[in-house]
PDB file with SEQRES, HELIX, SHEET and CRYST1 records, atoms N, CA, C and O in Angstrom:
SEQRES   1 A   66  UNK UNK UNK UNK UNK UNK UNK UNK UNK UNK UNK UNK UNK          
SEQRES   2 A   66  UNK UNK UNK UNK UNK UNK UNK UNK UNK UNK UNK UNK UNK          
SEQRES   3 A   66  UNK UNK UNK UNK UNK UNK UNK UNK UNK UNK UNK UNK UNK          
SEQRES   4 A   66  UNK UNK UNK UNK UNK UNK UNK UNK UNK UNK UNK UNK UNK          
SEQRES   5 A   66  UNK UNK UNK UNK UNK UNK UNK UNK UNK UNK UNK UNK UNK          
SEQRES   6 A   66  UNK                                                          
HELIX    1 AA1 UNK A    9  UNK A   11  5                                   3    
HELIX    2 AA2 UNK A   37  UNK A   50  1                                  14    
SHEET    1 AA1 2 UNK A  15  UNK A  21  0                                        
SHEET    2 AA1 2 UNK A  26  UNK A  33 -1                                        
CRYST1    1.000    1.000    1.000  90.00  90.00  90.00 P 1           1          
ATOM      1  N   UNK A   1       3.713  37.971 105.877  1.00  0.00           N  
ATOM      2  CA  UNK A   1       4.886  37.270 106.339  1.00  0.00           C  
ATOM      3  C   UNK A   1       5.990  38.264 106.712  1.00  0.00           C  
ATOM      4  O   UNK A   1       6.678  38.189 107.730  1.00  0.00           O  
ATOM      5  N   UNK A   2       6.047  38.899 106.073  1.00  0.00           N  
ATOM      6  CA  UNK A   2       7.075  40.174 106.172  1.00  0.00           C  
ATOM      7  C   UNK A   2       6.609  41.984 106.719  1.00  0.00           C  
ATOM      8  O   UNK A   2       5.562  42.526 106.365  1.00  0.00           O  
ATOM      9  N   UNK A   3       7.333  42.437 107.335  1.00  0.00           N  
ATOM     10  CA  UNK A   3       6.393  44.017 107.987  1.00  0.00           C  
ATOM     11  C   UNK A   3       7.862  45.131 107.405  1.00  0.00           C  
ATOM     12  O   UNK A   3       8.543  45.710 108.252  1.00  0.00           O  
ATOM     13  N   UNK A   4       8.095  45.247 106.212  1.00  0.00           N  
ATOM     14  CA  UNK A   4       9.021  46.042 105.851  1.00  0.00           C  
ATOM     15  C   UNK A   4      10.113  45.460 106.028  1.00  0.00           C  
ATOM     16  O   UNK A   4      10.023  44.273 106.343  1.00  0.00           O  
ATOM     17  N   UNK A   5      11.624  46.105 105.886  1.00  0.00           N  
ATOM     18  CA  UNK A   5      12.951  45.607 106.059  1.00  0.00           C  
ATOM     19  C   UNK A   5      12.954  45.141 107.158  1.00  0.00           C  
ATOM     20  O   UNK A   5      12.498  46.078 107.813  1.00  0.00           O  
ATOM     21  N   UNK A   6      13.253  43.903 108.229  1.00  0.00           N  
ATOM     22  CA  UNK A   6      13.766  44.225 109.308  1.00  0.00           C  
ATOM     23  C   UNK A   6      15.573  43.841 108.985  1.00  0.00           C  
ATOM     24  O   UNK A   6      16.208  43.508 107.985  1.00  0.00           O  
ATOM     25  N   UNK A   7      15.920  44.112 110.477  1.00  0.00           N  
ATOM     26  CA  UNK A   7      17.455  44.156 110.426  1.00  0.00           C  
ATOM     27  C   UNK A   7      18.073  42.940 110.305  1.00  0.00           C  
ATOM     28  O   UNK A   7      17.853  42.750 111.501  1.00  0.00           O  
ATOM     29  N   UNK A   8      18.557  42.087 110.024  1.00  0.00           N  
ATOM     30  CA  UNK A   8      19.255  40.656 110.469  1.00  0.00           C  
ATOM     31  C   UNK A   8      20.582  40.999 110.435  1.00  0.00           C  
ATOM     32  O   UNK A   8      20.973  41.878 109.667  1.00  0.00           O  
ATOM     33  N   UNK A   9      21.397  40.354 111.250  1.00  0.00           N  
ATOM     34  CA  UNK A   9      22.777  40.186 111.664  1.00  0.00           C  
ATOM     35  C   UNK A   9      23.585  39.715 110.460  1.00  0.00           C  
ATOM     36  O   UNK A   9      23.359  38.636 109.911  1.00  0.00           O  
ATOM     37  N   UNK A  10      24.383  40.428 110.134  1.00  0.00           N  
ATOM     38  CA  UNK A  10      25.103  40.395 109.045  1.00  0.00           C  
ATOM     39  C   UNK A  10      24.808  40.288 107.713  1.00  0.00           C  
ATOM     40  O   UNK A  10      25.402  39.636 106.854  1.00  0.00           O  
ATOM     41  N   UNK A  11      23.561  41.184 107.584  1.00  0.00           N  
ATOM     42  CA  UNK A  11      22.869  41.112 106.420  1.00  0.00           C  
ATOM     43  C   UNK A  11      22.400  39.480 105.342  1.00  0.00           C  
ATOM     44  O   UNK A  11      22.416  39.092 104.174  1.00  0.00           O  
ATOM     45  N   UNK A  12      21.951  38.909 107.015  1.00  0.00           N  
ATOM     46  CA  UNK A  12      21.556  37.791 106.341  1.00  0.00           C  
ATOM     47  C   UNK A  12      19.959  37.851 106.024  1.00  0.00           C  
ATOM     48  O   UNK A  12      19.184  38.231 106.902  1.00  0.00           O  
ATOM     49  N   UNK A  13      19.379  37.359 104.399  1.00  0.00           N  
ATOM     50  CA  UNK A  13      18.015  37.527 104.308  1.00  0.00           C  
ATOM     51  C   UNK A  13      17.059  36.909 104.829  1.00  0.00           C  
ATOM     52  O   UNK A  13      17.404  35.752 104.586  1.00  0.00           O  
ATOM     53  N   UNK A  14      16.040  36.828 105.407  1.00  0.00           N  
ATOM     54  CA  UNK A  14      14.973  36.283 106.299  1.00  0.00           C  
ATOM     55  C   UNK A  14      14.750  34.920 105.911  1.00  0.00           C  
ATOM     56  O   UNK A  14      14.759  34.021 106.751  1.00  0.00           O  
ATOM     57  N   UNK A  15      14.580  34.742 104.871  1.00  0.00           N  
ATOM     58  CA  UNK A  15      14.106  33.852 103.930  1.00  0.00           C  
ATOM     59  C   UNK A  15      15.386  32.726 103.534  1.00  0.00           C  
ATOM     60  O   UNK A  15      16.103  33.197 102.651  1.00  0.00           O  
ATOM     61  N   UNK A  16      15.596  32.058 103.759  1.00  0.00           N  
ATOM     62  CA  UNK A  16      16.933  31.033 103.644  1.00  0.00           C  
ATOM     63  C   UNK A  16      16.804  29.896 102.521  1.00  0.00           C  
ATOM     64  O   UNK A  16      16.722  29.030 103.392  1.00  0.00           O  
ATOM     65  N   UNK A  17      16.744  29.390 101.710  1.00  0.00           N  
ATOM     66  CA  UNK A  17      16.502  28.148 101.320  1.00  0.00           C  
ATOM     67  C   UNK A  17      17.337  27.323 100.791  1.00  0.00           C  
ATOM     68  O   UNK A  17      18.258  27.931 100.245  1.00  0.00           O  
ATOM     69  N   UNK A  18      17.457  25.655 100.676  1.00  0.00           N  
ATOM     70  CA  UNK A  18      18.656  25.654 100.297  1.00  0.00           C  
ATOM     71  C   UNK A  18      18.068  24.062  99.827  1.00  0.00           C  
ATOM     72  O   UNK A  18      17.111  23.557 100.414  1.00  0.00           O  
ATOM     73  N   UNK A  19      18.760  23.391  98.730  1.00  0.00           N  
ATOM     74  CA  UNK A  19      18.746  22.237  97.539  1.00  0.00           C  
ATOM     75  C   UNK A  19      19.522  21.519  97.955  1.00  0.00           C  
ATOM     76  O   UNK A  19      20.567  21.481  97.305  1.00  0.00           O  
ATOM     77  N   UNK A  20      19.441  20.650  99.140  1.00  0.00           N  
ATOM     78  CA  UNK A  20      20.426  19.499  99.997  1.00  0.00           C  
ATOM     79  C   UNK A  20      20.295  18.229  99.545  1.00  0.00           C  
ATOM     80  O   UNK A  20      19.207  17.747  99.229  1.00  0.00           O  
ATOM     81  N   UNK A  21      21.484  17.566  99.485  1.00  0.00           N  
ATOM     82  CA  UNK A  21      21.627  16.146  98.754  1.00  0.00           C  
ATOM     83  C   UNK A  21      22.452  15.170  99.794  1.00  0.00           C  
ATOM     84  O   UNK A  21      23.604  14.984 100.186  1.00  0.00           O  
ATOM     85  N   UNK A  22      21.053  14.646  99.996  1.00  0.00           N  
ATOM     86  CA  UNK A  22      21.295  13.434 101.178  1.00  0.00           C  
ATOM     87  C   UNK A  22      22.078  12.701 101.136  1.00  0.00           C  
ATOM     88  O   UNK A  22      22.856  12.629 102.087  1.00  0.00           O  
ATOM     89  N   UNK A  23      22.199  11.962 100.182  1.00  0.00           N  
ATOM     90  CA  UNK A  23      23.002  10.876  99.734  1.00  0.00           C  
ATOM     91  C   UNK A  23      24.525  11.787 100.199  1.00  0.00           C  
ATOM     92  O   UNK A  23      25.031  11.800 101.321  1.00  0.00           O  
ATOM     93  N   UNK A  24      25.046  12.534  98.905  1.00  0.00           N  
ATOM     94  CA  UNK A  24      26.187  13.578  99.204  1.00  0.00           C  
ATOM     95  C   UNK A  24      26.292  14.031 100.617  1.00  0.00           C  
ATOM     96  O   UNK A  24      27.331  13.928 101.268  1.00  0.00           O  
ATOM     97  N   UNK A  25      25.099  14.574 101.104  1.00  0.00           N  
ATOM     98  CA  UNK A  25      25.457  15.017 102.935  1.00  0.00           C  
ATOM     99  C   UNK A  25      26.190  16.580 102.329  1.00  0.00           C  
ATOM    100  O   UNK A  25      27.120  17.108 102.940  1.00  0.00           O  
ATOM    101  N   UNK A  26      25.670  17.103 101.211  1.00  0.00           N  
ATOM    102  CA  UNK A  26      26.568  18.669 100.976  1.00  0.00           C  
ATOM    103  C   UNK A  26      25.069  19.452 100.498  1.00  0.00           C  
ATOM    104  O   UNK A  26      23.982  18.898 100.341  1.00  0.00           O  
ATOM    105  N   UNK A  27      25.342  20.667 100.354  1.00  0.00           N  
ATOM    106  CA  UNK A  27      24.266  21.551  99.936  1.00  0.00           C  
ATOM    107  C   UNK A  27      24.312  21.886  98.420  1.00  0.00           C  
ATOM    108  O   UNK A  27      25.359  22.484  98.172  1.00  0.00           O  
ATOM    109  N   UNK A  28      23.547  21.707  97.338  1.00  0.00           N  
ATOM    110  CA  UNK A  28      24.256  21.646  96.113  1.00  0.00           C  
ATOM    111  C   UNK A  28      23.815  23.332  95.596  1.00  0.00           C  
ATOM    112  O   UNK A  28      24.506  23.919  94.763  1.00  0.00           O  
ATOM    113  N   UNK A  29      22.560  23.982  96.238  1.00  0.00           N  
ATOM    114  CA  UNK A  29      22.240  24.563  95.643  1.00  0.00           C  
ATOM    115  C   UNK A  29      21.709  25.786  96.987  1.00  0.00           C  
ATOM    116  O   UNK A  29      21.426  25.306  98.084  1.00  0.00           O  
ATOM    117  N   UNK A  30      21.625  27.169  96.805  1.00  0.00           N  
ATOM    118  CA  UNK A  30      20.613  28.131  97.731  1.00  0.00           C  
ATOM    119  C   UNK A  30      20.733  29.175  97.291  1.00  0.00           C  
ATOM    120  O   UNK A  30      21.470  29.662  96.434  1.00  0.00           O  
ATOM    121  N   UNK A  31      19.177  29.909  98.549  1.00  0.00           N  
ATOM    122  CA  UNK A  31      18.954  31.261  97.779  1.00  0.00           C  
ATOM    123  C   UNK A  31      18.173  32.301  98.959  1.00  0.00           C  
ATOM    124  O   UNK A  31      17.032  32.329  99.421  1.00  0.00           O  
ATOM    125  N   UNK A  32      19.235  33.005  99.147  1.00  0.00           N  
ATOM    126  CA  UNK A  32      18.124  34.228 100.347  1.00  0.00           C  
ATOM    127  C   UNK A  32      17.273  34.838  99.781  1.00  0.00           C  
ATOM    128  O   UNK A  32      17.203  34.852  98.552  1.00  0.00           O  
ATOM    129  N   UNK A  33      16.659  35.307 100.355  1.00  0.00           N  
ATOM    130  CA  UNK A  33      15.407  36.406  99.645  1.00  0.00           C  
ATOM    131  C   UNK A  33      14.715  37.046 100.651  1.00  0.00           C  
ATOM    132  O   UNK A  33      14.359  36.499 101.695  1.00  0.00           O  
ATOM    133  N   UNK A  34      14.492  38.350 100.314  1.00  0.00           N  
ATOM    134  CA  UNK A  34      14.065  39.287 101.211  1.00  0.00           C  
ATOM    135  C   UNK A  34      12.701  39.401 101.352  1.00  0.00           C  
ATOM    136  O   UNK A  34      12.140  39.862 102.346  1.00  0.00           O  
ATOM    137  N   UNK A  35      12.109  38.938 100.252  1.00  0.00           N  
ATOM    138  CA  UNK A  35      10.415  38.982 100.094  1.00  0.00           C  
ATOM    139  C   UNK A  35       9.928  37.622  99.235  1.00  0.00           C  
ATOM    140  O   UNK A  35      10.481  36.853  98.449  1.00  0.00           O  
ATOM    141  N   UNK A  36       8.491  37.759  99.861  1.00  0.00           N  
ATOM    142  CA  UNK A  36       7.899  36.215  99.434  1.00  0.00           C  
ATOM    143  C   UNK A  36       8.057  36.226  98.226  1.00  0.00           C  
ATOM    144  O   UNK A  36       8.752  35.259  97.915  1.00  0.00           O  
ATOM    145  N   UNK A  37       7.590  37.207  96.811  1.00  0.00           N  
ATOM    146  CA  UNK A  37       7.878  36.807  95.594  1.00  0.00           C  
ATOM    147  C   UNK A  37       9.198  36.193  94.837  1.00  0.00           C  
ATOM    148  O   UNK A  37       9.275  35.534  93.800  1.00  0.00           O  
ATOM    149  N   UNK A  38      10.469  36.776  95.978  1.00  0.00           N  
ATOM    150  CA  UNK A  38      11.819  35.822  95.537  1.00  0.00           C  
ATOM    151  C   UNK A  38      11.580  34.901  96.541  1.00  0.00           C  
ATOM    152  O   UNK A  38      12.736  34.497  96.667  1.00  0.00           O  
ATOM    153  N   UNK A  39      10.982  34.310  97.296  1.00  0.00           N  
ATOM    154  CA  UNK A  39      10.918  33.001  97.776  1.00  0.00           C  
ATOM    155  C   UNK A  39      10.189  31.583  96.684  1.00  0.00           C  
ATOM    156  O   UNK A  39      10.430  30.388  96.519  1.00  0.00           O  
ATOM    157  N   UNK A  40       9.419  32.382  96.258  1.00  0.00           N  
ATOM    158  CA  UNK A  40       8.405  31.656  95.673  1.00  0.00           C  
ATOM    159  C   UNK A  40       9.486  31.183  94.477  1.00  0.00           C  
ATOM    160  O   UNK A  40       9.546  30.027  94.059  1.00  0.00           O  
ATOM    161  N   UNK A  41      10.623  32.678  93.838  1.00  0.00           N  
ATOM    162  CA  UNK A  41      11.077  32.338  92.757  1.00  0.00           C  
ATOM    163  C   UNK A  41      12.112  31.395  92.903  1.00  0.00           C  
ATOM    164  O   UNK A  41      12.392  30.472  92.138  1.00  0.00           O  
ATOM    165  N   UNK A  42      12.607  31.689  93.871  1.00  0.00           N  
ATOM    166  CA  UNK A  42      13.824  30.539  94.376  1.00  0.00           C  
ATOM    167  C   UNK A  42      13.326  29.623  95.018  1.00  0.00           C  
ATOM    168  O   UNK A  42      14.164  29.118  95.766  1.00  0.00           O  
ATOM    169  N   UNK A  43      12.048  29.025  95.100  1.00  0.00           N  
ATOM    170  CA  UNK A  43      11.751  27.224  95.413  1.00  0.00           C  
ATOM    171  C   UNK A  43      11.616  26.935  94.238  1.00  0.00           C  
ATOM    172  O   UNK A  43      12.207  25.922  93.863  1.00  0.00           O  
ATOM    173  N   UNK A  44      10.756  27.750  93.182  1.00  0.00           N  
ATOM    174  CA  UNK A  44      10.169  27.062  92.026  1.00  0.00           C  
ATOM    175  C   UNK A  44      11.872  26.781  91.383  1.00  0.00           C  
ATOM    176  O   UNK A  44      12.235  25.627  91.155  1.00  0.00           O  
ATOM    177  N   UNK A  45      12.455  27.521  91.232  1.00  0.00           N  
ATOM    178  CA  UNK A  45      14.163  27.309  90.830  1.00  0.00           C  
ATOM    179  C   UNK A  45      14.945  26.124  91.505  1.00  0.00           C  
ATOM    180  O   UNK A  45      15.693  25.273  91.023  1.00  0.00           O  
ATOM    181  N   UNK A  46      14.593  26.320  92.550  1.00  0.00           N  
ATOM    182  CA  UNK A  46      15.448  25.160  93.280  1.00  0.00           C  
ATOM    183  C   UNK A  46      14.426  23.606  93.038  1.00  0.00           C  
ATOM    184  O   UNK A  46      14.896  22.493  93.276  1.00  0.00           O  
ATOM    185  N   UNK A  47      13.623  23.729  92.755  1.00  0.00           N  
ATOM    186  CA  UNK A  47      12.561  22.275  92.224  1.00  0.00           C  
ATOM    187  C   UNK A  47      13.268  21.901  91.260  1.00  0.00           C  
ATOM    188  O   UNK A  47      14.067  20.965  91.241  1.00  0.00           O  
ATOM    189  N   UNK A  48      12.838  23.039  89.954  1.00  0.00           N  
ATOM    190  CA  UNK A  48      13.672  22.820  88.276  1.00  0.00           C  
ATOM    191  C   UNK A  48      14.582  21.554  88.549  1.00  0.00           C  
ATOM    192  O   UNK A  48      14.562  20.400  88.122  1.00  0.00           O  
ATOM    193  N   UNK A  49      15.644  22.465  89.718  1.00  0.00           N  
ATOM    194  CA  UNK A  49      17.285  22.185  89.410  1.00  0.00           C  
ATOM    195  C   UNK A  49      16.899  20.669  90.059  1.00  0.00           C  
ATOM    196  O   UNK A  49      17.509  19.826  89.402  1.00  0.00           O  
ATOM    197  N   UNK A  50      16.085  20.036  91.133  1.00  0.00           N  
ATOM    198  CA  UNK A  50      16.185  18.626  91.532  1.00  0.00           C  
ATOM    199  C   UNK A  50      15.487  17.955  90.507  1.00  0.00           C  
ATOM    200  O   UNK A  50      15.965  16.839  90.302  1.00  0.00           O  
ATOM    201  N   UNK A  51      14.723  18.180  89.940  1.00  0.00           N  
ATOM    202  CA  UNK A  51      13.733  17.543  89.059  1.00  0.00           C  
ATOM    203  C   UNK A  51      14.846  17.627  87.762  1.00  0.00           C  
ATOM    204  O   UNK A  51      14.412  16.923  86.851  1.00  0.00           O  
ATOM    205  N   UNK A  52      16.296  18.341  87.352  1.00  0.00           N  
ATOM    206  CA  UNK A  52      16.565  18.304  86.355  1.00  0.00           C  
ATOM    207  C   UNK A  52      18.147  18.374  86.606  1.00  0.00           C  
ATOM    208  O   UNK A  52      18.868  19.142  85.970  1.00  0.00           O  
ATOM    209  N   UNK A  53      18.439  17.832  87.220  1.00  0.00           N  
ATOM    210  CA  UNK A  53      19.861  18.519  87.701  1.00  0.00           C  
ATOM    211  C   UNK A  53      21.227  19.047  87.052  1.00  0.00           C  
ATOM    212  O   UNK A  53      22.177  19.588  87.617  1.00  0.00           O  
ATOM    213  N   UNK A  54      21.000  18.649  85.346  1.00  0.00           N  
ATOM    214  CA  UNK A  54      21.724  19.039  84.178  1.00  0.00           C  
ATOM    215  C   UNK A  54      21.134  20.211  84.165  1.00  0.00           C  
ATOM    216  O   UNK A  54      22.127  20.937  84.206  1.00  0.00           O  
ATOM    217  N   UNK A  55      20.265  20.890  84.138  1.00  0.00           N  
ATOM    218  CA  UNK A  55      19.462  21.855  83.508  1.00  0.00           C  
ATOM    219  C   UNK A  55      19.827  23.419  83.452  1.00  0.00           C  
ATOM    220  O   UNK A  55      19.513  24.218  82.570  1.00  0.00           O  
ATOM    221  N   UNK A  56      20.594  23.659  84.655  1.00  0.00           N  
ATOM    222  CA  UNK A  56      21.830  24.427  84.448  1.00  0.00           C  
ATOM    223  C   UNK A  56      21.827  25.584  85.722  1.00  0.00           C  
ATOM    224  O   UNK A  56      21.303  25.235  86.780  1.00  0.00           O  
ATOM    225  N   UNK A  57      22.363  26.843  85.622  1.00  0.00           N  
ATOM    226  CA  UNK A  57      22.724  27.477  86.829  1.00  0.00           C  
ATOM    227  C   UNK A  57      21.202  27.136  88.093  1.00  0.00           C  
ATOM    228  O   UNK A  57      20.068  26.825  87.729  1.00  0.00           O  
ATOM    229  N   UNK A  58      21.555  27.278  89.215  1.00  0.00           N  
ATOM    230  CA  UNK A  58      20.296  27.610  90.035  1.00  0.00           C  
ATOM    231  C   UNK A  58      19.414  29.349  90.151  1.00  0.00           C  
ATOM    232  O   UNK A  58      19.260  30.272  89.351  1.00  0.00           O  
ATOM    233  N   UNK A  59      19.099  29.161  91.260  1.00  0.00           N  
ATOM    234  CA  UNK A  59      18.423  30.988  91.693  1.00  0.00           C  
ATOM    235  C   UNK A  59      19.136  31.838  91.780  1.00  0.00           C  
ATOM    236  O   UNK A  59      18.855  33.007  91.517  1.00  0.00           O  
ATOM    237  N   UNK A  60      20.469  31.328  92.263  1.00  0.00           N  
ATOM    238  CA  UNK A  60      21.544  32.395  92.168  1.00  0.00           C  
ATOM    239  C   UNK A  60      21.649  33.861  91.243  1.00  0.00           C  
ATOM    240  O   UNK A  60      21.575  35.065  91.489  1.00  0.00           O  
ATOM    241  N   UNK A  61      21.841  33.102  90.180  1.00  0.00           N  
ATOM    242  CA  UNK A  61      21.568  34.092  88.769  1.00  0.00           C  
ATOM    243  C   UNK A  61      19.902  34.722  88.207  1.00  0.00           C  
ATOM    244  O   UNK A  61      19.718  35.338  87.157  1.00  0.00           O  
ATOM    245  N   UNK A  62      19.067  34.439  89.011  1.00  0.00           N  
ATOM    246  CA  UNK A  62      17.912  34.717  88.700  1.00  0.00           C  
ATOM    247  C   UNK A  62      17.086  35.875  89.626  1.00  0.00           C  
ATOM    248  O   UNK A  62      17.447  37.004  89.957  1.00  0.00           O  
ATOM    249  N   UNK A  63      16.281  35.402  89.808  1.00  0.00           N  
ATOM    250  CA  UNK A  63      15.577  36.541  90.956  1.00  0.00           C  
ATOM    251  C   UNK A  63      15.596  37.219  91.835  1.00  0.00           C  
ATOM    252  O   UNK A  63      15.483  38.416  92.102  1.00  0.00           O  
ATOM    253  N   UNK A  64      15.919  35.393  92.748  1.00  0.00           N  
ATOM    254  CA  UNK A  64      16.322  35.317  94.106  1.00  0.00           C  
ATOM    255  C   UNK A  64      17.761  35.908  94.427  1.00  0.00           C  
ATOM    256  O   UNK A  64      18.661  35.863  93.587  1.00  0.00           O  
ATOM    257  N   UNK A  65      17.930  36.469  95.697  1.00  0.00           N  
ATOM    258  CA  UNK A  65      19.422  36.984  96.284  1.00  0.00           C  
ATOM    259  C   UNK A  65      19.724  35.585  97.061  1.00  0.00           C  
ATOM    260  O   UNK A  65      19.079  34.699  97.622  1.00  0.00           O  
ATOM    261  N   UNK A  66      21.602  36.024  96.658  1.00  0.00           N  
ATOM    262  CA  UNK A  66      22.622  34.871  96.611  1.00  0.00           C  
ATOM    263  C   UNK A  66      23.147  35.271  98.454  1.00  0.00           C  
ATOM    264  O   UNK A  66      24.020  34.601  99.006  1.00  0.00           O  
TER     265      UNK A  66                                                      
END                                                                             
């Protein structure tokens, strides 16, 4: 999926993801990531947080880049 660093415009990470709440119409939760293993870590994180939504910080603080 990935062939080393490439460049993105304003050091945005390839990888985007983000925990959107329809109802709300706002984004509650996201997480860039430069490589598939913080992708993987920031969906499985961003699941937690819908499946639990008390449950507490998101990917932010974890693996994944903010």
């Amino acid at each position: 999926m990935f062939s080393g660093q490439p460049r993105w415009p304003n050091d945005v990470p390839p990888v985007w993801i983000e925990l959107f709440d329809h109802d709300a119409r706002m984004s509650v939760d996201s997480c860039g990531c430069l490589e598939i293993e913080e992708a993987l870590a920031g969906f499985d994180a961003l699941v937690a947080q819908a499946e639990n939504p008390d449950s507490g910080p998101g990917p932010e603080e974890g693996d994944a880049q903010a």
